[in-house]
C-alpha positions as CSV (number, residue, x, y, z in Angstrom):
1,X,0.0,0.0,0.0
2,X,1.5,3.3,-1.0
3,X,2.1,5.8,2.0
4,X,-0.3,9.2,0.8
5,X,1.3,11.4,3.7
6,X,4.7,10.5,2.1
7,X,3.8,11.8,-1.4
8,X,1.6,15.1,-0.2
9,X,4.6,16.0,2.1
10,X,7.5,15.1,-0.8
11,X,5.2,17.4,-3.4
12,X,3.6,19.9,-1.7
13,X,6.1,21.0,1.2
14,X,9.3,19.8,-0.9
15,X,10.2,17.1,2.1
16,X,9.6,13.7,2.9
17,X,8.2,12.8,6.2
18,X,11.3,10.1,5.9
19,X,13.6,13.5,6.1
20,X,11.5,15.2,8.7
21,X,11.8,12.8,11.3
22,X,15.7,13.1,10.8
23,X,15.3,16.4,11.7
24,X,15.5,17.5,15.2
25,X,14.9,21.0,14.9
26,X,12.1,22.0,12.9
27,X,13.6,26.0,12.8
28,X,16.9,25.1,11.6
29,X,15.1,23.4,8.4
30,X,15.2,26.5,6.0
31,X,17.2,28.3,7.6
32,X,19.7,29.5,5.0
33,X,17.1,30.9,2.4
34,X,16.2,32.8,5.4
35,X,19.8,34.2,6.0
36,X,19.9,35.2,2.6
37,X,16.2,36.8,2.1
38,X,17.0,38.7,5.7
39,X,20.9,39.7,4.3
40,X,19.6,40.8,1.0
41,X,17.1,43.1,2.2
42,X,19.7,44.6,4.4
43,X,21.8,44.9,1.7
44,X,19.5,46.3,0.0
45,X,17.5,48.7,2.2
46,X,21.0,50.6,3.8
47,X,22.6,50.8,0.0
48,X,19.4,52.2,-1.4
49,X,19.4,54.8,1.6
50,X,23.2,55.3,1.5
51,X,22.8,56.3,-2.0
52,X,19.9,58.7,-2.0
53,X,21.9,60.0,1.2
54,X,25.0,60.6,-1.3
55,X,22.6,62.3,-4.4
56,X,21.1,64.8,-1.9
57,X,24.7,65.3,-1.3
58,X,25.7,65.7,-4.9
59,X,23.0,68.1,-5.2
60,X,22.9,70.4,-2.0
61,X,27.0,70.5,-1.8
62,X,28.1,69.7,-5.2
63,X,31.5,71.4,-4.7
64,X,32.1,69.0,-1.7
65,X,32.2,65.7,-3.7
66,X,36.1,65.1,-3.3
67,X,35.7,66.0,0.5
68,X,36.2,62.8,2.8
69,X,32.8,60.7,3.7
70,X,33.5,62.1,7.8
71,X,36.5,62.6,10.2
72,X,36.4,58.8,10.7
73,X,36.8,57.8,7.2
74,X,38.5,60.6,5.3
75,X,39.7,58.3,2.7
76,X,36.4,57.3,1.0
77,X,35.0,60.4,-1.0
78,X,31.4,61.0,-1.3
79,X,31.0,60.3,-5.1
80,X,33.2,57.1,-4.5
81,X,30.9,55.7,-1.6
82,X,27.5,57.0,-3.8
83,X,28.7,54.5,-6.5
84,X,29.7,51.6,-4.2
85,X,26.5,52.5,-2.1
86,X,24.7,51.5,-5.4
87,X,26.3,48.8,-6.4
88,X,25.8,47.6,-2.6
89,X,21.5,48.1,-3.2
90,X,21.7,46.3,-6.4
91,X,23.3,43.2,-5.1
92,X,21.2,43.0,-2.3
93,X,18.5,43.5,-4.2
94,X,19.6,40.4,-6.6
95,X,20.2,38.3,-2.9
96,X,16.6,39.0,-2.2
97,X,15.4,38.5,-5.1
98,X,17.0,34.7,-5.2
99,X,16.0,34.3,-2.1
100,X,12.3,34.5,-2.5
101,X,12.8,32.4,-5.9
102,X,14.7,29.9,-3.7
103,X,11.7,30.0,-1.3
104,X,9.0,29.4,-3.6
């Protein structure tokens, strides 16, 4: 006779209850599309707002772009951490993105 919970578990929730029972903790089970999904909107969210941060710059102070970022990190210009603030956004933006792919 052919085990139904084994098939509705394998197809609809992409485990077995074969795998499940191996499984001690149930949290731990998806745990790094999580970590990615969580990392990418970080990523994303502080580069997207790190970027507008340095366009208002650009626009208010325009004559201050080769100034230092602040006291604590006068080596990074403002137009140099507007473009890696963007880049930043864009590949947590492609994380999250995978992540909720991965998910589904």
């Amino acid at each position: 006779m052919i085990d139904l919970s084994f098939f509705l578990s394998k197809f609809l929730f992409g485990t077995s209850t074969l795998n499940a029972s191996k499984d001690k903790n149930p949290m731990t089970k998806n745990l790094k599309p999580i970590a990615l999904k969580v990392t990418g909107e970080f990523l994303f969210l502080f580069g997207l707002l790190s970027w507008v941060y340095g366009v208002l710059f650009q626009f208010i102070f325009p004559e201050w772009l080769t100034a230092g970022l602040s006291h604590i990190t006068p080596w990074i210009q403002v137009d140099t951490f507007t473009i890696i603030s963007f880049i930043v956004a864009a590949i947590g933006f492609l994380m999250w993105r995978l992540a909720k792919e991965l998910s589904n």
